[in-house]
FIDOVEX-190070 format. One record per residue (C-alpha): residue number from 1; residue in one letter; x, y, z. Coordinates in steps of 0.25 Angstrom, whole numbers, plus 5000, padded with zeros to 4 digits. Example, Ala and Ser with C-alpha at 12.3 -4.5 7.8 and 13.67 -1.06 7.14 Angstrom:
REM FIDOVEX-190070
REC   num   residu   east   north     up
REC     1        A   5049    4982   5031
REC     2        S   5055    4996   5029
//
This chain:
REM FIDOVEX-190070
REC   num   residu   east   north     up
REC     1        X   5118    4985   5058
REC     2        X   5105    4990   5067
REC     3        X   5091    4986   5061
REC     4        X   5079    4994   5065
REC     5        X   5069    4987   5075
REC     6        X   5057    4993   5063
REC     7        X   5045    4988   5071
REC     8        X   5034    4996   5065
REC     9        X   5023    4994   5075
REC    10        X   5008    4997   5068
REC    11        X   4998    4998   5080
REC    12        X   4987    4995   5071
REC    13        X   4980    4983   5075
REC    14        X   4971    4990   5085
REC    15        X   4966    4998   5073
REC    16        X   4966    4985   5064
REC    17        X   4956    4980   5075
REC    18        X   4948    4990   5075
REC    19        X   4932    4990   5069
REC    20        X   4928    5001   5058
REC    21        X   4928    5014   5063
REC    22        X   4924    5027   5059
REC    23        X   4932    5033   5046
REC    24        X   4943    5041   5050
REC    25        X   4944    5036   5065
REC    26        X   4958    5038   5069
REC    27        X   4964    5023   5071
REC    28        X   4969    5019   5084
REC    29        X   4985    5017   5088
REC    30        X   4981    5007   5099
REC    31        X   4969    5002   5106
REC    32        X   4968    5006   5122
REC    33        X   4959    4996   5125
REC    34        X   4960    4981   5128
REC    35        X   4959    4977   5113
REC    36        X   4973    4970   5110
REC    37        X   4982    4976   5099
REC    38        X   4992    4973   5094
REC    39        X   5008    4977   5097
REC    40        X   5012    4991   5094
REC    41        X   5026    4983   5090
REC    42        X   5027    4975   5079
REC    43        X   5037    4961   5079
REC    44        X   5050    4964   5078
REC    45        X   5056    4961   5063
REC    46        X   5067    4951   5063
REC    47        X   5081    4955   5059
REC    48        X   5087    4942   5061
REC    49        X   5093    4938   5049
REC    50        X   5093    4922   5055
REC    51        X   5078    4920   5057
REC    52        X   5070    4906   5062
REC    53        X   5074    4896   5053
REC    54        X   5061    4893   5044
REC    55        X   5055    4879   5049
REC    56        X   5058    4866   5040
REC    57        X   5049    4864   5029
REC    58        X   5051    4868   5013
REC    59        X   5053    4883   5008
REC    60        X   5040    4888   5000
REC    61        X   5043    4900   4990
REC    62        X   5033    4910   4988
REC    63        X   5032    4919   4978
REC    64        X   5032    4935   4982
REC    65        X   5028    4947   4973
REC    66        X   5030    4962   4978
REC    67        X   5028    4975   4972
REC    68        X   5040    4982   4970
REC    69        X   5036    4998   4973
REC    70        X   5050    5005   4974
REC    71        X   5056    5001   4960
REC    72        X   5053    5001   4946
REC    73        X   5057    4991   4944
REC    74        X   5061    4976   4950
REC    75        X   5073    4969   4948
REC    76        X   5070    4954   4951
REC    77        X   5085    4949   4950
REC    78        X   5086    4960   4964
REC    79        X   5071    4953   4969
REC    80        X   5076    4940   4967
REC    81        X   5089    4944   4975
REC    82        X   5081    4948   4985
REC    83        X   5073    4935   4985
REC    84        X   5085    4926   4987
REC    85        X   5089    4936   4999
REC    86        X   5076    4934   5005
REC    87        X   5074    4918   5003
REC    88        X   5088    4918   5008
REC    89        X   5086    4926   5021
REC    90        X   5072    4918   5025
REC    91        X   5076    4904   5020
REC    92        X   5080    4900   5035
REC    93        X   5067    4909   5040
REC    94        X   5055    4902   5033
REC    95        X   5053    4892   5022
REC    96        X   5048    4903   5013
REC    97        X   5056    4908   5001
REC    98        X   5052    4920   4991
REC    99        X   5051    4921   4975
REC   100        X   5051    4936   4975
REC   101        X   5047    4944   4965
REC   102        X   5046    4959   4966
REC   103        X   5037    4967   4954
REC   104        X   5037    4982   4951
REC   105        X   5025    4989   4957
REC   106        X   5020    4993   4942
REC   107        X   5018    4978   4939
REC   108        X   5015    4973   4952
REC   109        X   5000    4970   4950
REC   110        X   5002    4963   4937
REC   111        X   5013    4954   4939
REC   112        X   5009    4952   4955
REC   113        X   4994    4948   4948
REC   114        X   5000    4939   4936
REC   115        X   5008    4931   4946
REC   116        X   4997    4931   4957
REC   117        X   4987    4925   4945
REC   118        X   5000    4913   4940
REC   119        X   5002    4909   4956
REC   120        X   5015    4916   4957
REC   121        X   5014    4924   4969
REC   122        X   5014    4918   4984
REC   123        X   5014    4933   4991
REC   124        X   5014    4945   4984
REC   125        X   5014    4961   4989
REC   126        X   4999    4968   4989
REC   127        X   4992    4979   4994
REC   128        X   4977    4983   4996
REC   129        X   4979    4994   4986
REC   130        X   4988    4986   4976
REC   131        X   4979    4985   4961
REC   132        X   4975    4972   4956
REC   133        X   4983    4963   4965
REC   134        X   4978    4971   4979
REC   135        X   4975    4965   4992
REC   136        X   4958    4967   4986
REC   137        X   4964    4962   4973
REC   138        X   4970    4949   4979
REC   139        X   4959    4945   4988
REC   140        X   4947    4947   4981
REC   141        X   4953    4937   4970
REC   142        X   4957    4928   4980
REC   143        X   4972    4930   4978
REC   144        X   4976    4932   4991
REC   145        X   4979    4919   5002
REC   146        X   4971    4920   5015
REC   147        X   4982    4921   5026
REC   148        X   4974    4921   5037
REC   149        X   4976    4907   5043
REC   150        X   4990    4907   5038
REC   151        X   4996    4922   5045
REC   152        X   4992    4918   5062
REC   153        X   5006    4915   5070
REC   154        X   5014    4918   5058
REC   155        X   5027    4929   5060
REC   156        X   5019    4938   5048
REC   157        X   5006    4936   5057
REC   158        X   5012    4941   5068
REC   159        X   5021    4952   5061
REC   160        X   5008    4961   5062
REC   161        X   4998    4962   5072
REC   162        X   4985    4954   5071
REC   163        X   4978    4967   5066
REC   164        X   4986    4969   5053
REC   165        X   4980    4956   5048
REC   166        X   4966    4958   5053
REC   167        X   4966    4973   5045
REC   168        X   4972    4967   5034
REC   169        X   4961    4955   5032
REC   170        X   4952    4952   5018
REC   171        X   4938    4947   5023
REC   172        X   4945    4942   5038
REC   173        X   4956    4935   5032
REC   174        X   4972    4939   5027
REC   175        X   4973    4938   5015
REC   176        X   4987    4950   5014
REC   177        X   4999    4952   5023
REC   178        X   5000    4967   5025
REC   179        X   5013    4973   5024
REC   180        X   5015    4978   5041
REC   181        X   5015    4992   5038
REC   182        X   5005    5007   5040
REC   183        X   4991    5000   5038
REC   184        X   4985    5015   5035
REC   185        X   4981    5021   5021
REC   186        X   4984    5037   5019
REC   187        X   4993    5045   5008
REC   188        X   5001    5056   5008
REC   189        X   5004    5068   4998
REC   190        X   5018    5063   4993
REC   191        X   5029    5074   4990
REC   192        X   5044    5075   4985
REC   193        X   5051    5081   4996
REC   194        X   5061    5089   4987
REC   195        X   5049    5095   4979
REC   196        X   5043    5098   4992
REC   197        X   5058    5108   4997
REC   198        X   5059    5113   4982
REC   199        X   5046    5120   4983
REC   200        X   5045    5121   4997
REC   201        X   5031    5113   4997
REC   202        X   5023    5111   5011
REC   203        X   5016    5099   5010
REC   204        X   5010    5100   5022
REC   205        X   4999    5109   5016
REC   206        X   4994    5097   5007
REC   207        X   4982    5090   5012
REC   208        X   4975    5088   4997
REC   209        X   4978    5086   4984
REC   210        X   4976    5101   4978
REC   211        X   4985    5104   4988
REC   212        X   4995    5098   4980
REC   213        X   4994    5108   4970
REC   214        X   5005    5119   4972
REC   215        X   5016    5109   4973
REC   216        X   5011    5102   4961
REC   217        X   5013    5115   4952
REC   218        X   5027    5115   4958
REC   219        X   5031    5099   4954
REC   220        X   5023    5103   4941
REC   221        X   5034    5116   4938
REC   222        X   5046    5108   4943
REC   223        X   5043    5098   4929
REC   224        X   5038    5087   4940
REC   225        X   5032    5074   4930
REC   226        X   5022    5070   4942
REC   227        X   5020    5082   4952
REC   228        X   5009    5075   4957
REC   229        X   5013    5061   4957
REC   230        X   5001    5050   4959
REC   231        X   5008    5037   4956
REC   232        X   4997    5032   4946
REC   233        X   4988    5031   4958
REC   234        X   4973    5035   4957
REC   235        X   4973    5044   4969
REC   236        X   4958    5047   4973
REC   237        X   4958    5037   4985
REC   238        X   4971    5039   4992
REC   239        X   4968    5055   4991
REC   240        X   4954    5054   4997
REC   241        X   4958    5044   5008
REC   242        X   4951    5054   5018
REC   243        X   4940    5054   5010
REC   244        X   4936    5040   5008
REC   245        X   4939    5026   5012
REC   246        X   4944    5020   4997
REC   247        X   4942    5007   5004
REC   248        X   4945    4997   4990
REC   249        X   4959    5003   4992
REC   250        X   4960    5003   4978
REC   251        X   4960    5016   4967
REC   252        X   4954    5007   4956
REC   253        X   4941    5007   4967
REC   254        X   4943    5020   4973
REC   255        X   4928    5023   4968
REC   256        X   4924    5019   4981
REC   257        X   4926    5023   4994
REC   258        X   4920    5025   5007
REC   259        X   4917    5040   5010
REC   260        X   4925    5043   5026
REC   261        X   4914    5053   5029
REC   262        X   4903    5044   5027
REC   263        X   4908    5029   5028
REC   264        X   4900    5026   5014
REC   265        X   4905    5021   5000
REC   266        X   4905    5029   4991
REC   267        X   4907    5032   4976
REC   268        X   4921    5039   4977
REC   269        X   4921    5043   4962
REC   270        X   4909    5051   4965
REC   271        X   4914    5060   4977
REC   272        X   4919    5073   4976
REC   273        X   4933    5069   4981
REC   274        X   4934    5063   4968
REC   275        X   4931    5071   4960
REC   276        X   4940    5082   4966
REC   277        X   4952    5073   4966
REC   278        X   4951    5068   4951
REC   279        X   4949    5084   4949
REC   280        X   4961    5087   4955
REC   281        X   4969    5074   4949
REC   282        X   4965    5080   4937
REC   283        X   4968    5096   4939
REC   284        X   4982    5091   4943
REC   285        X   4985    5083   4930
REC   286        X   4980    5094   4921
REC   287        X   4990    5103   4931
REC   288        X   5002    5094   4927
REC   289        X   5003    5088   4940
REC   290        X   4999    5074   4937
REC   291        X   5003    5068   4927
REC   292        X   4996    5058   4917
REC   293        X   5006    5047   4919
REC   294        X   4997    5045   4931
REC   295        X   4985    5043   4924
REC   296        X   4993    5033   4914
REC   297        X   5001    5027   4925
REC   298        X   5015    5031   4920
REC   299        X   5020    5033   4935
REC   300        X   5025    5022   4943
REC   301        X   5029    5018   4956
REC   302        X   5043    5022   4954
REC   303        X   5039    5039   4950
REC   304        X   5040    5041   4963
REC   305        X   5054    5039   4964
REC   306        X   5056    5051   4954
REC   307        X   5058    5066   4955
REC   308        X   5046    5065   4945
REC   309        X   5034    5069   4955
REC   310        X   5032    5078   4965
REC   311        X   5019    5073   4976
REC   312        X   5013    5061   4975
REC   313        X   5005    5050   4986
REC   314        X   5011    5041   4995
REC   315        X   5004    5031   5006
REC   316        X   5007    5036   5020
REC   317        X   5016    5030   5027
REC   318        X   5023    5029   5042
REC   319        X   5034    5032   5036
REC   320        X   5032    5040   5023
REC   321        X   5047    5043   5022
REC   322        X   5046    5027   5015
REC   323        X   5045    5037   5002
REC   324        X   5057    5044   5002
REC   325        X   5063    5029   5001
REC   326        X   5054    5024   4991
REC   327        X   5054    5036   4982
REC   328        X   5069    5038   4982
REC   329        X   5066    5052   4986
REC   330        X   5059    5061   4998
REC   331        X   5046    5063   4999
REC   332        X   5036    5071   5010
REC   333        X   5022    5067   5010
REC   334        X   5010    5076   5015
REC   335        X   4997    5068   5021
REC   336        X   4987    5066   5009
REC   337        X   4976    5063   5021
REC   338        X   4974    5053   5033
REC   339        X   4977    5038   5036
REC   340        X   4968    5027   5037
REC   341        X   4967    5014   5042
REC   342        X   4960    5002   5032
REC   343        X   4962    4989   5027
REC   344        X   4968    4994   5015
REC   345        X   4978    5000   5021
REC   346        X   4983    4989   5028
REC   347        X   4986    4981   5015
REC   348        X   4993    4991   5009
REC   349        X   5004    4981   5007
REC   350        X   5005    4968   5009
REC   351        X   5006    4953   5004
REC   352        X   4996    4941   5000
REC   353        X   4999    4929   5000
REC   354        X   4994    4923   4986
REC   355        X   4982    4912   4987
REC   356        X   4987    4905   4976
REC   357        X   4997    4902   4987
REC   358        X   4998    4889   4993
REC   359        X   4997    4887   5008
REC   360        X   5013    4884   5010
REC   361        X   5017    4897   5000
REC   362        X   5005    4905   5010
REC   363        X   5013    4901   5022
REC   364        X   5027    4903   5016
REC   365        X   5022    4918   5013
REC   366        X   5016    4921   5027
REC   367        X   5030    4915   5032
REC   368        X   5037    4924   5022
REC   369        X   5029    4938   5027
REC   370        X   5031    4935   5040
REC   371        X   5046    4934   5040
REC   372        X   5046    4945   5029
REC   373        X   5037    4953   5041
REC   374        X   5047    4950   5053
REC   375        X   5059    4949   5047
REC   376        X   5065    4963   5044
REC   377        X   5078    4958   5035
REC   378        X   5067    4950   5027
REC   379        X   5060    4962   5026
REC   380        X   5072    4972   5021
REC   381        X   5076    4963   5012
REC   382        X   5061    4961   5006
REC   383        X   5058    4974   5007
REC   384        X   5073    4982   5002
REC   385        X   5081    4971   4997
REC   386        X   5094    4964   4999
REC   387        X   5103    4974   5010
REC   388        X   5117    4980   5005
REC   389        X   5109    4981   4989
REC   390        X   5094    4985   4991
REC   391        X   5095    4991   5004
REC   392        X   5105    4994   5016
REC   393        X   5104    4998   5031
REC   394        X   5106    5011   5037
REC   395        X   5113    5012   5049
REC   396        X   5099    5014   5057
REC   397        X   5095    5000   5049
REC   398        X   5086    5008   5040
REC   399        X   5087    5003   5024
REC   400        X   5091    5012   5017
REC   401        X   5087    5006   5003
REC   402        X   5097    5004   4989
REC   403        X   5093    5016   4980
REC   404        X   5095    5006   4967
REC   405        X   5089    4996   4974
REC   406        X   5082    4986   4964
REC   407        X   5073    4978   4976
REC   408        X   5066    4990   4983
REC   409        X   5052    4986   4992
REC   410        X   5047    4996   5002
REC   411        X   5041    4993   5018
REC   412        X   5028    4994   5015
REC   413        X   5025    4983   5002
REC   414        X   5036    4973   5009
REC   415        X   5035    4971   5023
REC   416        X   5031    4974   5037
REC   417        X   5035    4988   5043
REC   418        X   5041    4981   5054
REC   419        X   5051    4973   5047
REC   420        X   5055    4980   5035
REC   421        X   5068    4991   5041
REC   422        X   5063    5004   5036
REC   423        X   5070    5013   5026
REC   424        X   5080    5024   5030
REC   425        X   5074    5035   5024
REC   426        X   5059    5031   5030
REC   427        X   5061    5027   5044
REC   428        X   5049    5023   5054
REC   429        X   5045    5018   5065
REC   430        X   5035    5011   5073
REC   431        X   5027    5023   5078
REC   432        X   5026    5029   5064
REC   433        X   5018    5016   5060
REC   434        X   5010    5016   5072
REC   435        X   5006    5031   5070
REC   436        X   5004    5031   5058
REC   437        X   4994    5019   5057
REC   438        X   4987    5022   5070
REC   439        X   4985    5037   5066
REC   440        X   4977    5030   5053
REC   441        X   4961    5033   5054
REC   442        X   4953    5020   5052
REC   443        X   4947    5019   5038
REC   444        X   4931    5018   5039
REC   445        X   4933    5008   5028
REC   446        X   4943    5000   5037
REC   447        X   4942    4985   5035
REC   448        X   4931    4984   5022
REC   449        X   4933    4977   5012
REC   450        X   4925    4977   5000
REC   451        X   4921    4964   4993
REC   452        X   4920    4968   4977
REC   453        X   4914    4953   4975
REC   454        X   4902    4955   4972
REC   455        X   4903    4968   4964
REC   456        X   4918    4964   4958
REC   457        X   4916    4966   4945
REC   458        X   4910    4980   4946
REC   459        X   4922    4983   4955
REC   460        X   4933    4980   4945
REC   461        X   4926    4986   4934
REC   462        X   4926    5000   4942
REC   463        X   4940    4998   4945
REC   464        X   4943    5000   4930
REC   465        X   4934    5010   4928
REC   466        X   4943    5016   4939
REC   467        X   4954    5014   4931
REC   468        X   4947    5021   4918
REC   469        X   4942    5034   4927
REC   470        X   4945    5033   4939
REC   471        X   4962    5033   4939
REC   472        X   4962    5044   4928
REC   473        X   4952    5054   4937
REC   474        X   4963    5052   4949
REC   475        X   4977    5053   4942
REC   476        X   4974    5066   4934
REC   477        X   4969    5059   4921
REC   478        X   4957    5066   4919
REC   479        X   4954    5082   4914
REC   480        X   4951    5089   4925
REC   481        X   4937    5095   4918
REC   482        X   4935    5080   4915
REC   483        X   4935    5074   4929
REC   484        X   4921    5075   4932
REC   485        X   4916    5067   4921
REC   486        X   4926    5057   4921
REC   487        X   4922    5056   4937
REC   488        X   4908    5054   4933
REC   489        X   4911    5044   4919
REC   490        X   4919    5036   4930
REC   491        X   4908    5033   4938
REC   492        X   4899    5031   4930
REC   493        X   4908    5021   4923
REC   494        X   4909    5015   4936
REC   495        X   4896    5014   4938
REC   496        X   4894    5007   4924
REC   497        X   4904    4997   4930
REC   498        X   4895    4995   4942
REC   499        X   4902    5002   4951
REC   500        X   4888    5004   4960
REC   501        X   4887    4991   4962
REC   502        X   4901    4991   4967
REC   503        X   4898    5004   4976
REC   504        X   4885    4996   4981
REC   505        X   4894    4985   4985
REC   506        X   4905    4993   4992
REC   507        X   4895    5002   5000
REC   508        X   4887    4988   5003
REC   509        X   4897    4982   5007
REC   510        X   4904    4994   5016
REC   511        X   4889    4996   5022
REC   512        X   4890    4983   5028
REC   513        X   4903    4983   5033
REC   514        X   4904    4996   5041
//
């Protein structure tokens, strides 16, 4: 059977290179000039089921959590299955073997954090927008292990080009392993394709949320539980991206952000944009079209996958067709606003190695992603399972997943684009990667980081607050005539916690870098 050559090739590292520009500047697909940049191809992936025979020396076993997105549940008898498949297919490749252990995306934070604080991880799945066990989460408590000395001439170093790992740096060194996929931040207006025949929608005429209204009435009066499904997600800075820069890259800290037009920080709580969205969460809930299982987060990562909902959110994609396979049904998606280009956005999934890790377990994880990140039948089997039970080949080579699968990981949180053999029903190709990031604008907060040290305690306790005002304002749990003064008791409750001190230090801090 014929598999694919699936290069993706992401012509970024000309962009990655770059200094700060201005907000909103287009970002380049190549440079003209004499600057080197990287190859517009990307290695070819392995598909040699032999390999190099690892080197003499003793097997170190790590210990590897994932988050597991597309189930509600996870059978570990199936994850420890595939384990043994894996351990069985590298043994004669490198001296690394793997104790696997998958958790449901509901409970990932929690029991990824318990085993991170008892020393039971080696490598676990993050992302810069993860809660509580985030790439910001890991690295200011000094969780993560510094890669940098350990990545140069190793096949994971060199399965991406040199300025996937300089855009990707915490304070000038690797700390994360980014998953080699679109390194760009935008969001689309998600809708049910069948809803969208039924009543003969045209979703082209959609650039805002209150232009949502219409079809919202119609999921309403066809008994839809969630016509506007948010996914327990607090929405103000995804919906605003042209707006503002929400450089924290966090929704608990979304009360600050940088302001496009003016390349300030500002107080978001206190823009007009906030107070019109929060309005319109809220007119939309007394309306029937959110529903208060989002301010209680009832949903779950699984709703989705229902006829329950009729528009939702999802994070643009080269392929956005990747939904129809993760939600089990089609879906069309309208542009919510533009792309941009930050730091953020290229660690929008990826792996740490642990710093509880010693040395040998650091080496035996970077020799384990680089093989996971060349090697394309690693990469199937990591990422959809065991052929001929989880998943099967087309007779294009596409996979063409199990629907009763019970081990079921997507592209994106497993491994690089260029390894992993894309799904039938969401084909793509090289070109869609290299247009779609280099048709991205350049964030005017690109490379920043903010360092919550010497305000850190201000910082978290604003973060709660968030939780106690600020989720309820943007997932429709607030009266509509109440929205104002709840706006204004959350400031000033974030005030009381010292969030001045904390805006002081962000514009301080911003100040100087730019």
């Amino acid at each position: 059977m014929r598999k694919l050559n699936k290069v993706v090739a992401l012509a970024l590292a000309a962009v990655m290179g770059l200094s700060l520009v201005a907000c909103g500047e287009t970002a380049p697909a190549a440079s003209t000039d004499n600057t080197p940049v990287a190859s517009t191809e990307a290695p070819a992936a392995s598909t040699d089921n032999g390999g190099d025979v690892a080197a003499s020396g003793d097997v170190v076993t790590i210990n590897v959590y994932r988050n597991t997105f597309n189930l509600g549940a996870v059978d570990s008898a199936r994850t420890a299955e595939i384990q043994d498949a894996i351990n069985a297919y590298i043994a004669d490749k490198i001296n690394v073997q793997i104790a696997l252990t998958d958790v449901v995306s509901g409970e990932y934070t929690d029991k990824a954090n318990l085993a991170l604080n008892n020393n039971e991880i080696n490598l676990l799945w993050t992302a810069s927008w993860e809660s509580t066990i985030g790439t910001k989460d890991l690295y200011a408590a000094n969780a993560a292990y510094d890669i940098t000395d350990l990545l140069p001439g190793t096949a994971l170093y060199d399965s991406m080009d040199a300025g996937q790992w300089e855009a990707s740096k915490y304070g000038g060194r690797n700390y994360f392993i980014p998953v080699y996929k679109d390194n760009v931040e935008g969001y689309d207006f998600m809708f049910r394709e069948d809803l969208v025949n039924q009543h003969g929608w045209d979703i082209t005429t959609v650039k805002t949320l209150a232009d949502l209204k219409p079809m919202l009435e119609d999921a309403k009066n066809d008994g839809l539980k969630y016509p506007l499904l948010l996914q327990k997600t607090a929405m103000f800075y995804r919906w605003y991206i042209d707006s503002y820069d929400f450089f924290t890259g966090d929704a608990t800290s979304n009360w600050v952000a940088v302001d496009r037009k003016t390349n300030e920080v500002v107080d978001s709580i206190l823009t007009p944009e906030y107070l019109e969205f929060c309005t319109l969460m809220a007119e939309y809930a007394e309306a029937g079209y959110i529903s208060e299982d989002e301010v209680n987060k009832v949903t779950t990562d699984t709703t989705t996958q229902s006829q329950d909902w009729a528009i939702s959110w999802w994070t643009d994609l080269p392929n956005n067709g990747e939904a129809n396979g993760r939600y089990g049904q089609n879906v069309v998606m309208q542009p919510a606003g533009n792309r941009y280009l930050h730091t953020d956005s290229m660690l929008g999934s990826c792996y740490c190695v642990t710093a509880n890790s010693t040395e040998e377990q650091a080496k035996a994880a970077i020799d384990f992603m680089g093989l996971l990140y060349t090697d394309s039948k690693l990469a199937d089997m990591y990422t959809y399972g065991i052929e001929g039970k989880d998943f099967n080949y087309d007779a294009d080579g596409y996979v063409e997943k199990v629907t009763d699968a019970s081990y079921n990981h997507s592209m994106w949180e497993s491994a690089s684009a260029t390894v992993v053999t894309c799904e039938s029903s969401s084909v793509y190709t090289p070109q869609m990667y290299i247009d779609f990031n280099s048709s991205a604008l350049i964030s005017c907060a690109n490379g920043f980081h903010f360092d919550k040290t010497p305000v850190e305690a201000a910082y978290t306790a604003c973060q709660a607050i968030f939780d106690e005002y600020g989720f309820p304002l943007e997932t429709g749990g607030v009266a509509a005539s109440d929205v104002a003064a709840t706006i204004e008791a959350y400031q000033a409750a974030l005030d009381a916690a010292g969030y001045q001190d904390v805006l002081a230090e962000f514009q301080s801090q911003y100040d100087a870098w730019k």
